[in-house]
MMTF fields as JSON, N, C-alpha, C and O atoms, coordinates in Angstrom:
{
  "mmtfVersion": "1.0.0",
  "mmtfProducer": "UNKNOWN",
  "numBonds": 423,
  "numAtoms": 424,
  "numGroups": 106,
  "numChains": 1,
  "numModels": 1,
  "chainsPerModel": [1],
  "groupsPerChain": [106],
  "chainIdList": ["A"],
  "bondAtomList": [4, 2, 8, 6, 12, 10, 16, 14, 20, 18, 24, 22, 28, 26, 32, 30, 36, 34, 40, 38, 44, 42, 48, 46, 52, 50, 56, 54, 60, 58, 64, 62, 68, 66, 72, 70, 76, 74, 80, 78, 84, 82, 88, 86, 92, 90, 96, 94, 100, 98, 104, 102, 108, 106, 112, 110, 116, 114, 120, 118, 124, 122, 128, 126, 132, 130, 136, 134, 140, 138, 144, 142, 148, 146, 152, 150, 156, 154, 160, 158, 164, 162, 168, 166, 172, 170, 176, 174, 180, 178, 184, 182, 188, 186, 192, 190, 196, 194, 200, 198, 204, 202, 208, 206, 212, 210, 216, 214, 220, 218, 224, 222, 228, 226, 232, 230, 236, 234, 240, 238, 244, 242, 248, 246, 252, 250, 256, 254, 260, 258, 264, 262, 268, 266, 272, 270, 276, 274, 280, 278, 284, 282, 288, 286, 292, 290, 296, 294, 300, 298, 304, 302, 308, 306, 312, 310, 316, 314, 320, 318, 324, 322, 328, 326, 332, 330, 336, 334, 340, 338, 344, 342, 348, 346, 352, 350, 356, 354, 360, 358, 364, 362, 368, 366, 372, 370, 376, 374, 380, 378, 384, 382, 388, 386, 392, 390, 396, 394, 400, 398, 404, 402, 408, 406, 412, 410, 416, 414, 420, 418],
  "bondOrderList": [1, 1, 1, 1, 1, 1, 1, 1, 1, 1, 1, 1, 1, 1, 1, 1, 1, 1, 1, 1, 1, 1, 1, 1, 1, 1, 1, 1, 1, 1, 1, 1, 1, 1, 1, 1, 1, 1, 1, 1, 1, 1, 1, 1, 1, 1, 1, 1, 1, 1, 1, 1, 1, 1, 1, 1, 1, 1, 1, 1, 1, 1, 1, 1, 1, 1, 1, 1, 1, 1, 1, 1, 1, 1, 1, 1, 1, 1, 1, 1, 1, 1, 1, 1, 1, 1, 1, 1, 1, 1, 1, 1, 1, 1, 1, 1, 1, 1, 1, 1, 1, 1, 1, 1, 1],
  "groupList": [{"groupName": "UNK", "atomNameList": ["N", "CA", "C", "O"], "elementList": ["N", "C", "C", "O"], "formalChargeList": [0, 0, 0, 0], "bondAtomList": [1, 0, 2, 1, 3, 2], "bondOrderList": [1, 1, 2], "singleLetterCode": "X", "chemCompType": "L-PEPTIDE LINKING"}],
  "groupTypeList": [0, 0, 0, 0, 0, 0, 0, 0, 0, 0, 0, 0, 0, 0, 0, 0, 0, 0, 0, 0, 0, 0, 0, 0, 0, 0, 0, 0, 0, 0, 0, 0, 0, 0, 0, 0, 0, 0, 0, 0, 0, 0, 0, 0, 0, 0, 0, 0, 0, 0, 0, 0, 0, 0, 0, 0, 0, 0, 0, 0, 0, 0, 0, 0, 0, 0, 0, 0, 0, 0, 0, 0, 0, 0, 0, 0, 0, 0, 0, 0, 0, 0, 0, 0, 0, 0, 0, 0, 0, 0, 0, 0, 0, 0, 0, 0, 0, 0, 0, 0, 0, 0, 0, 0, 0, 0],
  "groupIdList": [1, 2, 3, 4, 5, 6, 7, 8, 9, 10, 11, 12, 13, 14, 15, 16, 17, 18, 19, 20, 21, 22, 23, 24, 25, 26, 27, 28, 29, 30, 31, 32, 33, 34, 35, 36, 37, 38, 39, 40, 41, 42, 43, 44, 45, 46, 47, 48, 49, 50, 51, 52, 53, 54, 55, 56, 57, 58, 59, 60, 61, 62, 63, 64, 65, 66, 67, 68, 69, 70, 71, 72, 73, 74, 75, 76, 77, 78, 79, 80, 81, 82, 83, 84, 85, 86, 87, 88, 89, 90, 91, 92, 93, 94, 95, 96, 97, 98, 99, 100, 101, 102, 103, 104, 105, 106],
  "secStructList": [7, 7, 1, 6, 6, 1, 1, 1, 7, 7, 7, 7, 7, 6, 2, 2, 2, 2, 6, 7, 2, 2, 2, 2, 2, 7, 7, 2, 2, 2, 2, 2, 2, 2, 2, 2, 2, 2, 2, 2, 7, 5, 7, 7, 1, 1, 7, 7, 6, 6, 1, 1, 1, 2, 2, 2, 2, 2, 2, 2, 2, 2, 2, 2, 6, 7, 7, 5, 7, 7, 7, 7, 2, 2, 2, 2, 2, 2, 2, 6, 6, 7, 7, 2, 2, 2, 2, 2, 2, 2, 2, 2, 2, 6, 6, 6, 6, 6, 1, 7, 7, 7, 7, 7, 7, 7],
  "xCoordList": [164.725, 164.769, 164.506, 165.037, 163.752, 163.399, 162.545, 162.494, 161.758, 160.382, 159.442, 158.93, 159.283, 158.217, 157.346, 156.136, 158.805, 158.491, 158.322, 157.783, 158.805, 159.15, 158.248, 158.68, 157.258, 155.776, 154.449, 154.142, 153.724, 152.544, 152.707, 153.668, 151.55, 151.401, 152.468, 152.701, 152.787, 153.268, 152.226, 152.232, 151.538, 150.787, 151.615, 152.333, 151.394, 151.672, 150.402, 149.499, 150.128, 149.379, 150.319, 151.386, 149.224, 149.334, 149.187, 149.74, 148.269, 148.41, 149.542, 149.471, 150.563, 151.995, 152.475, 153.515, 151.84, 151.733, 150.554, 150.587, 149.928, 148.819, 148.829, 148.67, 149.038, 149.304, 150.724, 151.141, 151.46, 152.536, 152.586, 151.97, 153.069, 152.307, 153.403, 152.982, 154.965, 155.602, 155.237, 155.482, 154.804, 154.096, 152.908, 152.744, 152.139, 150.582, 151.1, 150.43, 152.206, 152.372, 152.776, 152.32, 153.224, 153.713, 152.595, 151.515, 153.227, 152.515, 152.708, 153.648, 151.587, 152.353, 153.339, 153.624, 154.19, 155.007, 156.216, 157.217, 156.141, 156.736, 156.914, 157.827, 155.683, 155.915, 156.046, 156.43, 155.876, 156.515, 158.028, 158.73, 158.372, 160.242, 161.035, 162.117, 159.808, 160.52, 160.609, 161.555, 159.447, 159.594, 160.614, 161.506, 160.606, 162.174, 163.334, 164.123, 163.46, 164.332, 164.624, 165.79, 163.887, 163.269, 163.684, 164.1, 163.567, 163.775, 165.272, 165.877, 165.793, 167.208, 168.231, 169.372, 167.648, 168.813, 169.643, 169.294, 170.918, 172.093, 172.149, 171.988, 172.377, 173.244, 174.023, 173.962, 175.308, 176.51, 176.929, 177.149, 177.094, 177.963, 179.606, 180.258, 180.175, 181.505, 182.144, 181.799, 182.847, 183.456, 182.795, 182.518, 182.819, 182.866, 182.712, 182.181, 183.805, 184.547, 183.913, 184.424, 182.656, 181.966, 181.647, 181.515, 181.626, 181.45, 182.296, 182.997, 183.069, 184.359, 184.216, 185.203, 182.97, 183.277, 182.715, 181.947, 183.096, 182.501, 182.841, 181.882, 183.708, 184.116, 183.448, 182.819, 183.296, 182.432, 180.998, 180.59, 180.333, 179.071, 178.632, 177.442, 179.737, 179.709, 180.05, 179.653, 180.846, 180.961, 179.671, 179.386, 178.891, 177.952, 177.027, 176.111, 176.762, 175.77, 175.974, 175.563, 176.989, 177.153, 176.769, 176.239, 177.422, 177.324, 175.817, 175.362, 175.271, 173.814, 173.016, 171.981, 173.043, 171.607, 171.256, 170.137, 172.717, 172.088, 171.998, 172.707, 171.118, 170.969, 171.529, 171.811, 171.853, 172.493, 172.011, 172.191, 171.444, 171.155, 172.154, 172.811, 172.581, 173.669, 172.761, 172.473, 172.205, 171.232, 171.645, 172.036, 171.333, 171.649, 170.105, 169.223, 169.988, 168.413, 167.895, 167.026, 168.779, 168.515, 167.821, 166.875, 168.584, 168.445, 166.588, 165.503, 166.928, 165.617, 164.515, 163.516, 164.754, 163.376, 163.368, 162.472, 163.809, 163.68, 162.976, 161.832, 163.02, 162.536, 161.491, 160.662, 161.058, 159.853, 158.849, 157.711, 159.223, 158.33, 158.215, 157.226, 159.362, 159.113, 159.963, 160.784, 159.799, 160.916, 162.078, 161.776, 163.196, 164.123, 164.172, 164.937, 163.214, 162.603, 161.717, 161.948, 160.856, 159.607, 160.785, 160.506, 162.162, 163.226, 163.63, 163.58, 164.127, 165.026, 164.368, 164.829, 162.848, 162.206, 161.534, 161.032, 161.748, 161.339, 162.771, 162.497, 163.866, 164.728, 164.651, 164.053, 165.183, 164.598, 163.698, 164.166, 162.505, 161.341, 161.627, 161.168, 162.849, 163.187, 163.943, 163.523, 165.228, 165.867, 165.815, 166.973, 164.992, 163.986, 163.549, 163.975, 162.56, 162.178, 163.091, 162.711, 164.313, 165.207, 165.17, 165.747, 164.611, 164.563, 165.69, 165.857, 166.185, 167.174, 168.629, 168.606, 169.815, 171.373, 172.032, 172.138, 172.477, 173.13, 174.364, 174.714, 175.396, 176.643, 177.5, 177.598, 178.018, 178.655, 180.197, 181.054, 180.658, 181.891, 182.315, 181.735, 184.191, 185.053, 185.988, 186.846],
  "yCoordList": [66.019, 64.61, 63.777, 64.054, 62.843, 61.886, 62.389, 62.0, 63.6, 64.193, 62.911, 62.18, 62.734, 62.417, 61.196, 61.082, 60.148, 58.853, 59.02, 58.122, 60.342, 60.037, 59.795, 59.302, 59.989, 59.331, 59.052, 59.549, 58.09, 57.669, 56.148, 55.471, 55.741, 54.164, 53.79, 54.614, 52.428, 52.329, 51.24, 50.107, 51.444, 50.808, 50.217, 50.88, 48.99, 47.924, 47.23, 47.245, 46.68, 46.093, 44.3, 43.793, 43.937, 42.486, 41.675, 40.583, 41.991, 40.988, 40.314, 39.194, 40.914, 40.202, 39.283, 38.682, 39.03, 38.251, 36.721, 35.491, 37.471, 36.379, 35.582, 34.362, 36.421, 35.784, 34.839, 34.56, 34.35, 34.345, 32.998, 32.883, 31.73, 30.173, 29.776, 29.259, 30.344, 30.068, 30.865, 30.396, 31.75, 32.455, 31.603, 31.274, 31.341, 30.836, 29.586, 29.279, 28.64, 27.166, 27.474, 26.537, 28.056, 28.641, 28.721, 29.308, 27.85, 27.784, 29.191, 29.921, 29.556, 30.537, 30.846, 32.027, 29.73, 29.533, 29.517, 30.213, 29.012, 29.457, 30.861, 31.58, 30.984, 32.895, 33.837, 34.905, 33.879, 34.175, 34.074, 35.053, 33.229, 33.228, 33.842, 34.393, 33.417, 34.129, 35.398, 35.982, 36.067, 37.908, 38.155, 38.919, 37.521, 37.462, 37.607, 38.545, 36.534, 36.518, 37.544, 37.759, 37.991, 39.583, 40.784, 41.731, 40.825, 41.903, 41.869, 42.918, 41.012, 40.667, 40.938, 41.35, 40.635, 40.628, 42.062, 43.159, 41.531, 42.6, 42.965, 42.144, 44.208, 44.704, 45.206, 46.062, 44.883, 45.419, 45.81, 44.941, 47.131, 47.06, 47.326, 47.572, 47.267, 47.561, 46.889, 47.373, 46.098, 45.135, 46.079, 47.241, 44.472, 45.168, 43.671, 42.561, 44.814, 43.726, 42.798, 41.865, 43.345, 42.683, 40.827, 39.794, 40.95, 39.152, 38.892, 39.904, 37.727, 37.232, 37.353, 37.504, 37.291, 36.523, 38.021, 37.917, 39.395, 40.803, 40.315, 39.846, 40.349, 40.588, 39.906, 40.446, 38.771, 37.929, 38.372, 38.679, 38.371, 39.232, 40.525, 40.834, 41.442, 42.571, 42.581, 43.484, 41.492, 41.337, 40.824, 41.12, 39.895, 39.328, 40.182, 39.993, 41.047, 42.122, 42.554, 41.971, 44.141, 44.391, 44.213, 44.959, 42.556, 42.039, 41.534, 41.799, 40.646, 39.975, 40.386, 39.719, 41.527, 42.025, 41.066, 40.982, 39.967, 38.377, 39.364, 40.367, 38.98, 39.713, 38.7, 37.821, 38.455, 37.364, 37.586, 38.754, 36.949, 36.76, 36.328, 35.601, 36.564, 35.755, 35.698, 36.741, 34.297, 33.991, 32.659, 31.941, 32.626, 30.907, 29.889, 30.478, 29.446, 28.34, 29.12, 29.988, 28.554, 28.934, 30.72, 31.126, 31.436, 32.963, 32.759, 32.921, 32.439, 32.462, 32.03, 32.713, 31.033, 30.329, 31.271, 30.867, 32.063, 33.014, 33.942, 33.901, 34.862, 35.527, 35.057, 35.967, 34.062, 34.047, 33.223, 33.038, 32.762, 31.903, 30.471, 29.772, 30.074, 28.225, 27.392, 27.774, 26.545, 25.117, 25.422, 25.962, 24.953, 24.882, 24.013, 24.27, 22.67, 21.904, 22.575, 22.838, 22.81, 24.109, 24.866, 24.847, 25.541, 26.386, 25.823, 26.324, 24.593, 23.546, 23.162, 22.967, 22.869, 22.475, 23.275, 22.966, 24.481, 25.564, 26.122, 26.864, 25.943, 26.846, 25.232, 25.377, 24.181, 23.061, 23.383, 23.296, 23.746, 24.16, 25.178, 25.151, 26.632, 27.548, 27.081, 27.139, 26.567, 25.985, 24.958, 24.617, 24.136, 23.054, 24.088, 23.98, 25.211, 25.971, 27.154, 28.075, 26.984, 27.977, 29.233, 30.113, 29.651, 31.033, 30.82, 31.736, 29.815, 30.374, 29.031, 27.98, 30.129, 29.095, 29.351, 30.412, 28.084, 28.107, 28.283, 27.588, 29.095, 29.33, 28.785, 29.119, 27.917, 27.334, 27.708, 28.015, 27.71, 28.107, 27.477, 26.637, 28.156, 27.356, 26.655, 25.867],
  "zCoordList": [42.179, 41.83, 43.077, 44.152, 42.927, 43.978, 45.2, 46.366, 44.381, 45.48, 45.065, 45.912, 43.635, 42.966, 43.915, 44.11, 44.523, 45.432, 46.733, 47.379, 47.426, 48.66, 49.621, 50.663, 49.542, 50.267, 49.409, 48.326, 50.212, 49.48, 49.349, 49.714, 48.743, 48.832, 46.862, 45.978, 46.898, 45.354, 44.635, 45.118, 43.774, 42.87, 41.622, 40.874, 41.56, 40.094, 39.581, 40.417, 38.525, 37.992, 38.287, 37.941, 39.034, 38.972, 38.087, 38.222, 36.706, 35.689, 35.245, 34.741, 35.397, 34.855, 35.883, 35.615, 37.159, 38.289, 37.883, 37.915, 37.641, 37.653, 36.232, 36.177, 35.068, 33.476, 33.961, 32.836, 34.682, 34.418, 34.737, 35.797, 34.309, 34.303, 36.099, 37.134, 35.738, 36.888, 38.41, 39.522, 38.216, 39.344, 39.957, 41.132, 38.871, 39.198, 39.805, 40.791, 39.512, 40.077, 41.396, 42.052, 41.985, 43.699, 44.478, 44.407, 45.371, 46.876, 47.432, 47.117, 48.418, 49.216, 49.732, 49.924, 50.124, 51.07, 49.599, 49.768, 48.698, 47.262, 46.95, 46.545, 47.294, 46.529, 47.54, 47.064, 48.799, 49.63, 49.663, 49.921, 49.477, 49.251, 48.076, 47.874, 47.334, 45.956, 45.91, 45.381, 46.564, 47.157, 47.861, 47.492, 48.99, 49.916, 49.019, 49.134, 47.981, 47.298, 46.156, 45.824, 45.73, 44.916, 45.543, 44.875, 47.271, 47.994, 48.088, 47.868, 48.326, 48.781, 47.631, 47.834, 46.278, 45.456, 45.674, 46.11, 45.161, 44.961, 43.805, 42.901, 43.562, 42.487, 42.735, 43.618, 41.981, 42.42, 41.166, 40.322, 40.875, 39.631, 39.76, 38.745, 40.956, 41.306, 42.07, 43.148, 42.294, 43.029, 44.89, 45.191, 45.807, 46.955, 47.889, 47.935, 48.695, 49.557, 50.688, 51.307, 50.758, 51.702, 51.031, 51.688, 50.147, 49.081, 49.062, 49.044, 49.048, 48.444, 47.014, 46.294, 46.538, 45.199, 44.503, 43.546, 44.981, 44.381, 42.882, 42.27, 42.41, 40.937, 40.354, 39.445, 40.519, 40.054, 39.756, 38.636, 40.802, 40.635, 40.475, 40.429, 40.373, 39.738, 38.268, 37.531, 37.811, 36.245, 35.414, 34.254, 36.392, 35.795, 36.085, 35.283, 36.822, 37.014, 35.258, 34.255, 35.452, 34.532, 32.9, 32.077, 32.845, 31.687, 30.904, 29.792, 32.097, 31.772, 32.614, 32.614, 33.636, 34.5, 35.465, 35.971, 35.85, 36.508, 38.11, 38.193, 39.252, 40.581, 41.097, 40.282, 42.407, 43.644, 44.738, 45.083, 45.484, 46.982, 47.42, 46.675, 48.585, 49.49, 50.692, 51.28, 51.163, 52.348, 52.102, 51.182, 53.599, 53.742, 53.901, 54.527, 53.746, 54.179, 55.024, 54.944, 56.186, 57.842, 57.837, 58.512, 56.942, 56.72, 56.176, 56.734, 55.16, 54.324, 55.403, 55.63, 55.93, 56.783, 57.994, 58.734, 58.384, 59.448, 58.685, 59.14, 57.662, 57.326, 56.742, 56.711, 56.23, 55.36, 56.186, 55.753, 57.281, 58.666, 58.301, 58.527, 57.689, 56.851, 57.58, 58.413, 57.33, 58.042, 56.551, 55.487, 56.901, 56.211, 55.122, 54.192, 55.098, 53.991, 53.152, 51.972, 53.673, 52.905, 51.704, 50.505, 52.243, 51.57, 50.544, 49.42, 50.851, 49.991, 49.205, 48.081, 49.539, 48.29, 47.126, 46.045, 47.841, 46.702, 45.887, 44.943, 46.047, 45.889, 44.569, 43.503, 44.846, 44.033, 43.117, 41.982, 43.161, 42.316, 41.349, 40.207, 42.066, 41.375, 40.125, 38.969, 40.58, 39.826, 39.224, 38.981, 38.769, 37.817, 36.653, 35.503, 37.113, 36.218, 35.72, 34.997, 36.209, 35.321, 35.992, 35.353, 37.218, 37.403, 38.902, 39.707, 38.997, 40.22, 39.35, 38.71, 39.978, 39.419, 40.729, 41.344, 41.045, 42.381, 42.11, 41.157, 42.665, 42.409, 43.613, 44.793, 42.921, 43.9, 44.599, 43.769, 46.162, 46.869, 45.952, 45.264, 45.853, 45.372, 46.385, 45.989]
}
């Protein structure tokens, strides 16, 4: 088990990239983050102590398949090479169109 991946290049079909109306509206600098943000998610299906808020996002894992990033702006714009506005205004853009929910500290 797990010879099948262990080297070689990985192939997807991009049509489900390119058909896709919220994909196609992204700037580079948009879809660039949104990969970042794709790479980063968590799944947790078991509490863990490194989050404060594990249970939380291990229940909602579980329950609805929801993923979580924990990055800050500052995080994101280091990794994806953007100004921290470039961030804010996409994470804005995400969440307009329904594909990002900000969870807020308590």
């Amino acid at each position: 088990m797990g010879i099948e991946f262990s080297r070689g290049f990985f192939i997807f079909d991009k049509s489900w990239i390119q058909e896709n109306q919220f994909v196609q509206s992204l700037s580079h600098a948009e879809f660039r983050i949104l990969i970042y943000l794709l790479s980063s998610a968590l799944k947790i299906s078991k509490r863990d102590g490194r989050y404060k808020r594990g249970d939380t996002i291990a229940t909602l894992y579980q329950t609805n398949k929801i993923l979580f990033v924990n990055a800050s702006q500052r995080t994101m714009a280091e990794r994806c090479n953007a100004d921290r506005g470039t961030i804010y205004r996409a994470l804005n853009k995400f969440k307009e169109y329904g594909a990002l929910i900000k969870v807020r500290d308590s």
